[in-house]
C-alpha positions as CSV (number, residue, x, y, z in Angstrom):
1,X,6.1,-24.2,59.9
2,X,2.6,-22.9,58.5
3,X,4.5,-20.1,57.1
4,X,7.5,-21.1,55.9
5,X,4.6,-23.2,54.0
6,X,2.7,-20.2,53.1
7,X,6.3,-18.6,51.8
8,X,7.3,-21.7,49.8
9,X,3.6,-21.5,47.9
10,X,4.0,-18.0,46.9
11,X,7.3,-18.6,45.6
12,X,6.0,-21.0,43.6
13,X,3.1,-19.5,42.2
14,X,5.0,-16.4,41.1
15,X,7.7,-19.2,39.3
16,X,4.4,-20.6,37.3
17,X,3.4,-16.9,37.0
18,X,6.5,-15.8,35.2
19,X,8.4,-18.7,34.2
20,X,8.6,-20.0,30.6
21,X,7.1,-16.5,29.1
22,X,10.1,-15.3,27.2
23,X,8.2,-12.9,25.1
24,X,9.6,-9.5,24.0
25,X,8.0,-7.1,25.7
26,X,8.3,-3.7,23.9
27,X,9.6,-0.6,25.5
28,X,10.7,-2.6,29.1
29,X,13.2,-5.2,26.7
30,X,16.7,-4.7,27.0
31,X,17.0,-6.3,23.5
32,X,15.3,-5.2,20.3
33,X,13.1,-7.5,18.4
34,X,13.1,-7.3,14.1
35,X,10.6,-8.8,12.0
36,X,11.2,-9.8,8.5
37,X,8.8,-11.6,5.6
38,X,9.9,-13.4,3.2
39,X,8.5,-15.1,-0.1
40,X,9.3,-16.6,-3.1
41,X,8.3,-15.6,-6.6
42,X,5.7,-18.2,-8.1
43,X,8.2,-19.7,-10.4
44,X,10.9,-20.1,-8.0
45,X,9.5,-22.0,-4.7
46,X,11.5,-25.0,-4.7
47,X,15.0,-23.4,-3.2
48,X,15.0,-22.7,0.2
49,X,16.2,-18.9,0.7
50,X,18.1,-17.2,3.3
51,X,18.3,-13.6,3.8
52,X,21.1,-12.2,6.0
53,X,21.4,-9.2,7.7
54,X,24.0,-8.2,9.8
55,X,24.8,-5.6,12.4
56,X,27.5,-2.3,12.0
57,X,30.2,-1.9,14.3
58,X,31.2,1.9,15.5
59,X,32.8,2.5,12.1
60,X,30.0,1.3,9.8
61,X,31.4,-1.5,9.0
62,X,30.5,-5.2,9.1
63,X,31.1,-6.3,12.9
64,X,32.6,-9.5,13.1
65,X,30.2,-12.4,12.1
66,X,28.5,-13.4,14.9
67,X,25.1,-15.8,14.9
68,X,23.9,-13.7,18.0
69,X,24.4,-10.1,16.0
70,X,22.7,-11.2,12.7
71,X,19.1,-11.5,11.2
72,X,19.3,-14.9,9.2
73,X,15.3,-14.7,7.7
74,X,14.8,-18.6,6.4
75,X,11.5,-19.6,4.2
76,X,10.7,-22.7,4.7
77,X,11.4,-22.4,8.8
78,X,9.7,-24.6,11.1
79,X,9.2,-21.0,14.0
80,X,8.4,-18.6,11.5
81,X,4.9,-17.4,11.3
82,X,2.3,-17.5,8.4
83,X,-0.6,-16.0,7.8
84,X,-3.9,-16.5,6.2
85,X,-4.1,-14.7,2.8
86,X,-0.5,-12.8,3.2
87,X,2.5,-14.1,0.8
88,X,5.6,-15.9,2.7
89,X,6.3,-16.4,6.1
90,X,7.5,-14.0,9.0
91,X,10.5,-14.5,11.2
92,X,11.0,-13.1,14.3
93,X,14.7,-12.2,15.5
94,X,16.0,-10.6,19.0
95,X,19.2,-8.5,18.4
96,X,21.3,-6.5,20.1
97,X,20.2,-2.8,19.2
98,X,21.8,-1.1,16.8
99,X,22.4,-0.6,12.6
100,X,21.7,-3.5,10.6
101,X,22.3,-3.9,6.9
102,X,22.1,-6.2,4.2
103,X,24.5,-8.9,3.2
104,X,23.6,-11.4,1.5
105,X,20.5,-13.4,0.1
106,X,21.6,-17.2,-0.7
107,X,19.3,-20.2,-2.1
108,X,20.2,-24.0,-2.2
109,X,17.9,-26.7,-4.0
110,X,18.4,-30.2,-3.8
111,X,17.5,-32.5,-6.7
112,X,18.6,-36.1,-7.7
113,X,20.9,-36.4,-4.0
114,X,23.0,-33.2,-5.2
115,X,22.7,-29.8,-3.1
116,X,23.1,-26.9,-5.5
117,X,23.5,-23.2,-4.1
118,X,22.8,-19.6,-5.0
119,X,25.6,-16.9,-3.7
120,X,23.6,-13.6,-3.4
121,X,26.0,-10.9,-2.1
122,X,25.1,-7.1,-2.4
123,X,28.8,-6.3,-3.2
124,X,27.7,-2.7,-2.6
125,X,28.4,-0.2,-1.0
126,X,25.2,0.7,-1.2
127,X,23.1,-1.9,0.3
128,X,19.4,-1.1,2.2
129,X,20.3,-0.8,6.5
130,X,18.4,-0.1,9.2
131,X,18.4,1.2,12.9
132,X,16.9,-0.6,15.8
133,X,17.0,0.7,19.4
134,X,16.4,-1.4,23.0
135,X,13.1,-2.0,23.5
136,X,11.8,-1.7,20.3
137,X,9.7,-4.0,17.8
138,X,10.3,-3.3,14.1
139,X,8.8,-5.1,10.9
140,X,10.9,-4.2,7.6
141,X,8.7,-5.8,5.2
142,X,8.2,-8.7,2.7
143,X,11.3,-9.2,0.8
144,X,10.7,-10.8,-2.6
145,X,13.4,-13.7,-2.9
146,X,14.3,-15.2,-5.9
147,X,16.9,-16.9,-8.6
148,X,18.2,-14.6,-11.6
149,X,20.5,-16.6,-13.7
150,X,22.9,-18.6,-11.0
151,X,22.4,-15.6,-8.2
152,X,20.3,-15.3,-5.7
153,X,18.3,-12.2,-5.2
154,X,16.0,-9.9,-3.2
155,X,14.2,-7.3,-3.3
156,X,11.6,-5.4,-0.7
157,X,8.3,-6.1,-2.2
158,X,5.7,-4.7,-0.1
159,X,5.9,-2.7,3.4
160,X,2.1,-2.5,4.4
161,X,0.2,-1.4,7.8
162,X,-2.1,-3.9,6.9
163,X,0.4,-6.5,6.9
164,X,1.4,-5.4,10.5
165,X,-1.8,-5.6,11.6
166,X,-2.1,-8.6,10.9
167,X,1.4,-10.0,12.4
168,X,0.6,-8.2,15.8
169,X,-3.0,-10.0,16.0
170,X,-1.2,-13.1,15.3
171,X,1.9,-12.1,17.7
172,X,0.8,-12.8,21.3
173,X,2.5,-15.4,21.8
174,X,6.2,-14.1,20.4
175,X,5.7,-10.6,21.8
176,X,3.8,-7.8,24.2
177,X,3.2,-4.8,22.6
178,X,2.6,-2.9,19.3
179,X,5.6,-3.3,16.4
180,X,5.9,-0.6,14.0
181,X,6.7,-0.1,10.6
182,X,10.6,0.8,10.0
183,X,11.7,1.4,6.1
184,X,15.0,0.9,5.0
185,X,17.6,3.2,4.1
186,X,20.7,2.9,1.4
187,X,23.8,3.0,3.3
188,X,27.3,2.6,2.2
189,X,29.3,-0.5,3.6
190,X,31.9,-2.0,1.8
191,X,31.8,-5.8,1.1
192,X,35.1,-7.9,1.6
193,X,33.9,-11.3,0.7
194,X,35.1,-14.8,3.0
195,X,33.0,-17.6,3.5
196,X,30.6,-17.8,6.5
197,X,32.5,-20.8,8.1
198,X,35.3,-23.1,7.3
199,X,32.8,-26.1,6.7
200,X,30.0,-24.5,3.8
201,X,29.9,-22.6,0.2
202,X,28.4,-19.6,2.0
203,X,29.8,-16.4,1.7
204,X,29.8,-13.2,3.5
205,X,31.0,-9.9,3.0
């Protein structure tokens, strides 16, 4: 009986040892983890901003829209993280590896009771992508967002060590491991435009 005890205690210790730490651990993940900032000019806070990326099938094309595949950076988001003298906010997304590009920025802004929205497509082809492998931890920036006319838009506006510094201190709770810088790249990927889902203005290539 003592050690059937003894057993049952260990189990449980090693369940309170391990259990609820979900953090990405880099190089032992089987996912990958991508880290995006985003801010809003200083004369265009009140929209909240989206910023979607979304992952290339064998062809390099869009895959199929899929939540699970896609890198929706949000200001405004209750889990992203800010930091103390750094523009914006920082999102943290775990993806299936793989080659990621840009499809859209989008805005809406309520006043008076009425929602208004801000398409943002990068109709392309050329649009800013980037590779991810398993196990890794990326940061691709701060991307400016912003309103030109009735468009949303976005643009990379800083990609600093200094800035990753500082999201790694800050980190240790989201992730194990030391992220590293990844700059984009122009790739070529056609944009067939169809709204994100039957209920919603949203549109996505």
């Amino acid at each position: 009986m003592r050690i059937v005890l003894i057993v049952c205690a260990a189990f449980f210790l090693a369940q309170c040892a391990s259990g609820g730490d979900d953090r990405f651990r880099v190089s032992h993940s089987p996912d990958a983890l991508v880290i995006v900032g985003i801010a809003e000019t200083s004369d265009n806070r009140d929209p909240r901003y989206s910023l979607l990326w979304r992952k290339l099938d064998e062809a390099g094309a869009f895959a199929d829209y899929d939540d699970a595949r896609s890198i929706n950076a949000r200001t405004h988001s209750d889990t992203s993280l800010r930091l103390r003298g750094i523009p914006g906010e920082f999102d943290f997304h775990r993806v299936p590896p793989g080659t990621y590009a840009l499809d859209s920025a989008y805005a809406t802004l309520q006043e008076n009771g009425v929602t208004y929205t801000a398409q943002g497509l990068v109709q392309g082809p050329d649009r800013p992508s980037f590779e991810v492998r398993a196990g890794e931890a990326i940061y691709i920036g701060i991307w400016e967002m912003d309103i030109d006319g009735a468009e949303a838009v976005t643009r990379l506006w800083r990609l600093s060590d200094d800035d990753l510094v500082a999201i790694e201190r800050a980190a240790g709770r989201r992730l194990v491991g030391a992220p590293q810088l990844r700059a984009v790249e122009v790739r070529q990927v056609p944009c067939r435009p169809r709204r994100m889902a039957a209920v919603g203005a949203r549109q996505v290539c």
